[in-house]
N, C-alpha and C positions, 0 to 999 in steps of 0.2 A: 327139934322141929326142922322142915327143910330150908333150903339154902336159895334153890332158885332165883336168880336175880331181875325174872321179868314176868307178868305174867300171862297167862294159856289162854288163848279162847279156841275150845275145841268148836268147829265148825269145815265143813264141807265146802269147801270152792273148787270149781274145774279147771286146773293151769295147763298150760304145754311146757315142756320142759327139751330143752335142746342141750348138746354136747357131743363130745367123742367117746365113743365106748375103750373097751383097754384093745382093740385092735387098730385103732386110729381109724377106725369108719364116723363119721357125722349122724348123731342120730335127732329122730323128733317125736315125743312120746305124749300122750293125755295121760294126767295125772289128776289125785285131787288130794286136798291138804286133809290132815286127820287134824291135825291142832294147828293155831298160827301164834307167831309174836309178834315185837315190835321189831327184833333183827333176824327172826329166823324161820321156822316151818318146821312141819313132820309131814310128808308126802306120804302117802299110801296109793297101792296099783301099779307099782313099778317092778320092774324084770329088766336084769342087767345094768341096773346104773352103776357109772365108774364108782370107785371104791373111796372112801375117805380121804378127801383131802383132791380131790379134783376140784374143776370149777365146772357149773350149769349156768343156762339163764331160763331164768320161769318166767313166763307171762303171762298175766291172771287180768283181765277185764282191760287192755292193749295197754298194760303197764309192763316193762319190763326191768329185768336186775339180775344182776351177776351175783349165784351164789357159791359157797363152798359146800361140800359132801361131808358132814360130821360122822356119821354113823351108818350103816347099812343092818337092816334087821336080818336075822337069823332064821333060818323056812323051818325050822324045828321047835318055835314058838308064837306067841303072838304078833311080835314085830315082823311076820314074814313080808315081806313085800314091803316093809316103810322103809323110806331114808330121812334122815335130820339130814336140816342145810340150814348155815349162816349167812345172812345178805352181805356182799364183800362192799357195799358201799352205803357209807356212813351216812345218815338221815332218810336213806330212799326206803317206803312202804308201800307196797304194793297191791295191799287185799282190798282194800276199799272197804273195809268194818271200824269201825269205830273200836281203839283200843281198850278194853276194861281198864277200871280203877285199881289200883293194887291190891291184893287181898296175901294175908299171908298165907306160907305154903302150909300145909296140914301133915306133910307128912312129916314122921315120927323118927329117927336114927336112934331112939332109944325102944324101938321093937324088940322084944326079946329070940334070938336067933331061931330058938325051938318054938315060937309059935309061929315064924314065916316059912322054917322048914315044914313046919305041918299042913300048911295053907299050900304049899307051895310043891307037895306031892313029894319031893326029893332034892336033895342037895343039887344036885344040876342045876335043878329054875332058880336058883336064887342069884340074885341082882349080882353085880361086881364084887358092888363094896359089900357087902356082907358076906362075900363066899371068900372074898382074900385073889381074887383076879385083878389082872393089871387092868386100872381102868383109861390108861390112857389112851386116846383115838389114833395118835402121831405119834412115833420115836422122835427120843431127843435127839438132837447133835449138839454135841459136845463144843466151846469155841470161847471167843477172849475175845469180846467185842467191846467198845467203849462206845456211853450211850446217855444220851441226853432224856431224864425224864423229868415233867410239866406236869400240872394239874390243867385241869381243862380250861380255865380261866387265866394260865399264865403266872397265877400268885405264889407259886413253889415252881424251883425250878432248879432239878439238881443231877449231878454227875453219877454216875454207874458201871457196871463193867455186866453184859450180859455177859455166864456162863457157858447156858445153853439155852436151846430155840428150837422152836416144832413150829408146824404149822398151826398149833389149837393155842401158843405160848410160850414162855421164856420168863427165864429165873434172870432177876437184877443184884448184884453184890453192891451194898450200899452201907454207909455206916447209918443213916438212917433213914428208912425205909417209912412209906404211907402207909396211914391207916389202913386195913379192908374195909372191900365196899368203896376205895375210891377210884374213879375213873381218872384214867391219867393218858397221858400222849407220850409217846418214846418215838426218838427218830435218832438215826446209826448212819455210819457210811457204808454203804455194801453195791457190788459194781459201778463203780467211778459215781453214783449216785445216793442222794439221801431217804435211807427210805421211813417214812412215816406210819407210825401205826397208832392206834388207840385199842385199850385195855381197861382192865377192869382188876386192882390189887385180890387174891384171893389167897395170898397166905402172905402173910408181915412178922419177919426177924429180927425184933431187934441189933444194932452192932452186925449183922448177918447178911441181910439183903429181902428179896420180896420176889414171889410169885405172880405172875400178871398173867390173865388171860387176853388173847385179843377177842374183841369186839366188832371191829371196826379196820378195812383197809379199801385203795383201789384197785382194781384189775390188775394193773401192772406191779404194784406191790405187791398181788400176791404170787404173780410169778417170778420175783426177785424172790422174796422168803421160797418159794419151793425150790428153786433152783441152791440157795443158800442150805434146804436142810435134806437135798438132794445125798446120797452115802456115797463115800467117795470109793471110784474103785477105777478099774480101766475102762468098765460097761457106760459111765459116766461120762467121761471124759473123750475118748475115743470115740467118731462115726462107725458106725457096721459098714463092714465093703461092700459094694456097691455087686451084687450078684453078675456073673457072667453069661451070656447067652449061649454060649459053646466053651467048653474049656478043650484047652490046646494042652497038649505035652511040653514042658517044661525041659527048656532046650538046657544040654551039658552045660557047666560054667567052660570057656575058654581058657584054656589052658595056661598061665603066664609065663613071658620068657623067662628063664633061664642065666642070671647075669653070672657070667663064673667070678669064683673071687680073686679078688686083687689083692695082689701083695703091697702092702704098705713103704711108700718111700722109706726110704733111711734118712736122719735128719740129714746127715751131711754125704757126698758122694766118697766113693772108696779112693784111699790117694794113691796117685800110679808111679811105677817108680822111672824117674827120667833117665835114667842108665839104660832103661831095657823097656820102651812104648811096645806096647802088642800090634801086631798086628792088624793094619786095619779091616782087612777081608777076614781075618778070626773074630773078630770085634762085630762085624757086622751080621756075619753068620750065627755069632751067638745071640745076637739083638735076636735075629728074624725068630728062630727055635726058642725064643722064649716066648716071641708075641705071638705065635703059630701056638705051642704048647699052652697058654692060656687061654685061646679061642678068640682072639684079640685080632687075628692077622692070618686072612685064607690063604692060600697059594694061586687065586685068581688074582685078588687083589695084589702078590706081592711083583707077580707075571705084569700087571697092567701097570704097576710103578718102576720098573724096569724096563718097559719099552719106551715110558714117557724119556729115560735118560738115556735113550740113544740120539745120538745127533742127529738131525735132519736134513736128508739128502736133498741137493739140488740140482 
């Protein structure tokens, strides 16, 4: 039988839906819902809404609520034009219908493949799960988070290490893990803040750990989690630069001087013999010809420190 955790009331309401499309223009579009629940929707009549895993606000009868983009339908089937959205803020409903009673889901996972291929004209139309396609809406990222999960009530309350994390969820390493079907509350340290989510167990390992859907977050969590399962690369990280109005020719680098090398002192000076002192004027001339021949000492400079040692007439 199926799984569905909530259920459908398919019904027609007229919403507005507002966001940014993927050019970063503001858009504001009528909409109307094909199904509603009690944390989500399926809009139909739409063209160009951002892609899974953005955020909208719908406003249906002057309620309004931040939702996220689950699914975007396909023009080469029946979902052309719908999108699935999750309400990012926990207990807010917005349709003004009365929620149905629970009824269970009817459909079957124990359909035999060859009678939904047949139904279904050709392997193409067939659903995710039964054709072997990945059904997930978000990529994981990969990560080593340590993390506090709760039951809703507070009465279990225990240590974990999230794996990994998407925007639709996140795998907990636990020695033991909750039932499924339980609603539970995780909150983690992620930019200098705590952030809080609610969830729903949908796979339980023993000794292993647990699968958790979210349910439930605010605004600003959820662009903490996107920014968190953002891929890292330098497009990420790095601003684009900033366009120029005119580009200019790109001046030569300037040339750098020149330092000629130096001969390295001798630890000690050379010992002279006192029988036989050199010459001071050879001594001096060989000083100048070595600071001259290293580029040390012009013959302007050596002219202007030899006039300074003439005495001064009066």
């Amino acid at each position: 039988m199926g799984h569905r955790s909530e259920q459908r009331i398919v019904i027609s309401i007229p919403v507005i839906v507002r966001g940014v499309d993927s050019r970063g223009a503001p858009f504001v579009v009528p909409a109307t819902t094909h199904d509603i629940s009690c944390t989500g929707a399926c809009l139909q009549g739409l063209n160009g809404l951002p892609g899974p895993g953005k955020k909208v606000e719908i406003e249906c009868q002057n309620e309004k609520s931040w939702y996220r983009v689950q699914w975007i339908g396909e023009s080469r089937n029946s979902t052309a034009g719908r999108a699935g959205v999750r309400c990012l803020e926990p207990g807010k409903y917005i349709w003004g219908v009365t929620p149905k009673e629970w009824e269970a889901d009817t459909y079957d996972h124990a359909t035999p493949r060859a009678m939904v291929a047949q139904a279904a004209g050709s392997p193409d139309d067939l659903s995710p799960e039964l054709s072997g396609q990945e059904r997930r809406l978000f990529p994981r990222h990969a990560c080593r988070i340590e993390a506090q999960v709760s039951t809703q009530d507070d009465a279990i309350r225990l240590l974990g290490k999230i794996t990994d994390i998407s925007l639709g969820g996140c795998y907990v390493e636990m020695l033991s893990p909750l039932p499924v079907k339980t609603s539970v509350k995780l909150s983690f340290q992620q930019d200098d803040a705590t952030l809080r989510l609610t969830g729903l167990v949908r796979l339980s390992q023993m000794s292993l750990g647990m699968g958790v859907a979210f349910t439930g977050m605010t605004p600003e969590g959820f662009e903490r989690l996107r920014r968190l399962t953002l891929p890292a690369g330098p497009s990420s990280s790095a601003p684009p630069a900033p366009a120029q109005a005119k580009a200019t020719p790109a001046r030569p680098p300037r040339p750098e001087p020149r330092t000629p090398p130096v001969d390295p002192l001798p630890d000690s000076p050379p010992e002279l013999d006192p029988l036989d002192p050199p010459d001071v004027r050879e001594t001096l001339a060989a000083v100048v010809r070595i600071l001259s021949r290293k580029g040390l000492l012009t013959r302007a400079e050596l002219l202007e420190e030899l006039e300074r040692l003439k005495p001064v007439r009066r």
